[in-house]
PAMIKOL-737381 format. One record per residue: residue number from 1; x, y, z of N, C-alpha, C in turn; chain. Coordinates in nm, 2 decimals, m for minus. Example, Ala and Ser with C-alpha at 12.3 -4.5 7.8 and 13.67 -1.06 7.14 Angstrom:
2
R    i     n.X     n.Y     n.Z    ca.X    ca.Y    ca.Z     c.X     c.Y     c.Z  ch
R    1    1.32   m0.57    0.78    1.23   m0.45    0.78    1.32   m0.33    0.78   A
R    2    1.28   m0.22    0.71    1.37   m0.11    0.71    1.29    0.00    0.79   A
! end
This chain:
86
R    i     n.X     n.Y     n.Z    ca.X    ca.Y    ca.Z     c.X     c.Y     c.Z  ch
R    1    1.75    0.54   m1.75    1.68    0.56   m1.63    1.70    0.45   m1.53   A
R    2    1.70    0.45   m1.38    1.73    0.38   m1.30    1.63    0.36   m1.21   A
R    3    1.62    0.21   m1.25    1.48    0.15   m1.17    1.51    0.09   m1.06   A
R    4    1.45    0.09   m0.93    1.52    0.09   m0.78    1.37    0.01   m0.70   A
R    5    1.39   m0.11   m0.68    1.31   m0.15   m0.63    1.29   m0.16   m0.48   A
R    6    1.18   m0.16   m0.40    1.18   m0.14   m0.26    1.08   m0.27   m0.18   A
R    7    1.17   m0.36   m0.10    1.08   m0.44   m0.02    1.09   m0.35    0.14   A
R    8    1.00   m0.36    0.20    0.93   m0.23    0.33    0.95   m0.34    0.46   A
R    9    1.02   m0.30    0.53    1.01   m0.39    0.68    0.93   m0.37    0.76   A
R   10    0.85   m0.49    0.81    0.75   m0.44    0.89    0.60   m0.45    0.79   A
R   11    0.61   m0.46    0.65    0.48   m0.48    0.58    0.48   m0.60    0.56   A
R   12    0.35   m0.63    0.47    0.26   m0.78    0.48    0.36   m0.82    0.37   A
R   13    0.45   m0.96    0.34    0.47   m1.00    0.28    0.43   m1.02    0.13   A
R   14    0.47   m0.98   m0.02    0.36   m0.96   m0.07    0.35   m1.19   m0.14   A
R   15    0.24   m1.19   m0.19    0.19   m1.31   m0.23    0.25   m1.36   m0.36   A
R   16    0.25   m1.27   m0.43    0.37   m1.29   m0.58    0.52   m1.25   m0.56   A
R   17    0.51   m1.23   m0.72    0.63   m1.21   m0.76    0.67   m1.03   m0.76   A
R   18    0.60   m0.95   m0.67    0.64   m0.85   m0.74    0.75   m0.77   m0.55   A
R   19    0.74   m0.64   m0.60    0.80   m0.57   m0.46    0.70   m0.46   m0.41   A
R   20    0.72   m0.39   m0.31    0.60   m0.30   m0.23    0.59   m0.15   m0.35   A
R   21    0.75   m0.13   m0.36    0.72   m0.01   m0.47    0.85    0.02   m0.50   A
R   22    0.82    0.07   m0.59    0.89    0.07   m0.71    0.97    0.22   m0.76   A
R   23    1.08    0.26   m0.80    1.12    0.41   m0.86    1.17    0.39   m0.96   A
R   24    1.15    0.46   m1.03    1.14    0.47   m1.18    1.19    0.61   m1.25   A
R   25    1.32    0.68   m1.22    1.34    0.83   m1.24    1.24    0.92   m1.08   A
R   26    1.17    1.02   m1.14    1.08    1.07   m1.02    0.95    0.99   m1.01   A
R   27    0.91    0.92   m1.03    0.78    0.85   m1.01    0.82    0.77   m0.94   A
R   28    0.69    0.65   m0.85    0.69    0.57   m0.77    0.58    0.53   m0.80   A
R   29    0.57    0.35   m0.77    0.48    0.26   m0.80    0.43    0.20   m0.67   A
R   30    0.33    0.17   m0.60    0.29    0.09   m0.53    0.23    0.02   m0.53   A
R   31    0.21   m0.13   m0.50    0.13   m0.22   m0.56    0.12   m0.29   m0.41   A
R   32   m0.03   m0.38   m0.41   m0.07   m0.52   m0.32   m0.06   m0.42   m0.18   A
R   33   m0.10   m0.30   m0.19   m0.13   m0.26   m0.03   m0.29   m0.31    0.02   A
R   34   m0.28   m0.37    0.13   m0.39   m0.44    0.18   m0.45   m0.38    0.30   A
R   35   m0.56   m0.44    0.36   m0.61   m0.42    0.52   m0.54   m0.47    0.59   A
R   36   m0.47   m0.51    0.58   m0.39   m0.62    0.65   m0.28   m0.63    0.72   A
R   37   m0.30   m0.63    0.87   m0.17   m0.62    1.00   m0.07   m0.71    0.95   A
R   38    0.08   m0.66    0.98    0.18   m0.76    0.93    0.15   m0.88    0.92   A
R   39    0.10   m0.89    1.09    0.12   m1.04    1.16   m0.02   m1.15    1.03   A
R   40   m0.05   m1.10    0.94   m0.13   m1.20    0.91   m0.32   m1.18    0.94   A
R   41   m0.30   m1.08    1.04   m0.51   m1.05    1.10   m0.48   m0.93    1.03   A
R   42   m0.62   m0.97    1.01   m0.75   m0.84    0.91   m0.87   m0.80    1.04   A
R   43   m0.87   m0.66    1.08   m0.95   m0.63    1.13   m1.05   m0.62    1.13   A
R   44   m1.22   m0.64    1.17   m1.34   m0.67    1.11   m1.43   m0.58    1.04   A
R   45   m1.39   m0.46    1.06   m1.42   m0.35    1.03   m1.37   m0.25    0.91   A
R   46   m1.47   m0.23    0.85   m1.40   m0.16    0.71   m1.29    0.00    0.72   A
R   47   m1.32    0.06    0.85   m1.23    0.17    0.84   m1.10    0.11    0.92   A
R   48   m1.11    0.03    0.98   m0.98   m0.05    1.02   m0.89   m0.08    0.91   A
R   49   m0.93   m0.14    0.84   m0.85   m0.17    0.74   m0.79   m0.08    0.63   A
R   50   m0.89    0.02    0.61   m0.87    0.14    0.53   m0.75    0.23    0.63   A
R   51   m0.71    0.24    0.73   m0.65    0.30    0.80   m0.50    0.23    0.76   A
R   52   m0.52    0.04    0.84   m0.41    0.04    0.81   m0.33    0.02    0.66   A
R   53   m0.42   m0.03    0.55   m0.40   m0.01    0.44   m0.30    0.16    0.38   A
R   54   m0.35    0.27    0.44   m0.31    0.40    0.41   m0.18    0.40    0.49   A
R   55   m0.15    0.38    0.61   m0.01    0.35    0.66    0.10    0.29    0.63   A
R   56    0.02    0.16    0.55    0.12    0.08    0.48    0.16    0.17    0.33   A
R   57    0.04    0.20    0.28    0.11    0.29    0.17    0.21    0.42    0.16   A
R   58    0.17    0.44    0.31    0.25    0.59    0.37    0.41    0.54    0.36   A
R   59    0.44    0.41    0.42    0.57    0.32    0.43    0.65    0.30    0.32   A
R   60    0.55    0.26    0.25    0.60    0.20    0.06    0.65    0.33    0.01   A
R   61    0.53    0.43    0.01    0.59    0.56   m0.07    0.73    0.60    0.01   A
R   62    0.75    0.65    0.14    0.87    0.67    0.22    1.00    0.62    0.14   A
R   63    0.95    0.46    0.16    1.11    0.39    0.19    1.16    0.43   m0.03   A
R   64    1.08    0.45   m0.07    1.14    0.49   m0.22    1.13    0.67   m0.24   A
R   65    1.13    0.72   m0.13    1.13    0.88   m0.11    1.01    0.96   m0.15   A
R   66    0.89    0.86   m0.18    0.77    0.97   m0.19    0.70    1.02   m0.13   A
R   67    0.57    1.11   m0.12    0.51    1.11   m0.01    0.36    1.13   m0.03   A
R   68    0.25    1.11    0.08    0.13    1.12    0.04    0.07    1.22   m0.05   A
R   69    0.15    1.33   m0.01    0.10    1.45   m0.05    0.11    1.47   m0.21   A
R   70    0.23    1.35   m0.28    0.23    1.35   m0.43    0.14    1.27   m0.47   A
R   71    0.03    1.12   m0.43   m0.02    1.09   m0.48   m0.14    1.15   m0.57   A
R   72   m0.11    1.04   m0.70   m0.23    1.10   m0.82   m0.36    1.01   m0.81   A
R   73   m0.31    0.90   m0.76   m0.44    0.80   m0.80   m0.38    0.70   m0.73   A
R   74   m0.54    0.63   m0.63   m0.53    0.53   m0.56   m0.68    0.42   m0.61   A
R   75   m0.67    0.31   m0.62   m0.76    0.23   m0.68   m0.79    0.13   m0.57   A
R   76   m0.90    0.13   m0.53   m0.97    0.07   m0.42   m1.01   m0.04   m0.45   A
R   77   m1.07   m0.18   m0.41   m1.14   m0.28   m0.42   m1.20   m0.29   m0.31   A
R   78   m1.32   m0.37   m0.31   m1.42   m0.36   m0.22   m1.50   m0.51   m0.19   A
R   79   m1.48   m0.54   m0.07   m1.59   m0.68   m0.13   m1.74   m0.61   m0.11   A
R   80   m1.80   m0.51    0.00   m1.91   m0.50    0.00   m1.92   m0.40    0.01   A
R   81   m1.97   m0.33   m0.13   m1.96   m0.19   m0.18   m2.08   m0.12   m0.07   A
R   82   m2.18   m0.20   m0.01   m2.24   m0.09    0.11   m2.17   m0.01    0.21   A
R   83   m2.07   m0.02    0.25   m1.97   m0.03    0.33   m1.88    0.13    0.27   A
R   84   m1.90    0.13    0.10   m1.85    0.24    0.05   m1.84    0.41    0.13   A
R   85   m1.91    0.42    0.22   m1.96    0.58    0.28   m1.85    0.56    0.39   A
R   86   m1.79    0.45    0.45   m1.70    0.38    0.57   m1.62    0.53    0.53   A
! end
């Protein structure tokens, strides 16, 4: 099987060692999608970030040929779970 790694232009730099996403046969991996504008700012607002977070994932899946419409499962973190209904 041929594993095909993908770094995304135009996304946040990631902090480790890994890449934006990943193919693996027909599947795709995404990892370290954030709130977070290229440039480094985080918006103050929780649907801010949720937006651009989902764009960036839109990118990652793209550039390794997937698309929203196949995702199975997205895993959220939260610092202030009130904010959850956002």
């Amino acid at each position: 099987m041929t594993i095909e790694r993908y770094m995304v232009d135009g996304e946040v730099e990631p902090v480790s060692h890994y890449c934006h996403s990943v193919r693996a046969g027909n599947l795709v991996w995404v990892s370290g999608v954030v709130g977070m504008r290229a440039d480094g700012t985080i918006p103050g607002d929780t649907v801010a970030q949720f937006d651009i977070a989902m764009d960036a994932l839109d990118a990652c899946l793209r550039a390794a040929g997937g698309k929203p419409e196949h995702v199975v499962k997205v895993q959220v973190f939260m610092t202030d779970i009130s904010e959850r209904a956002s």
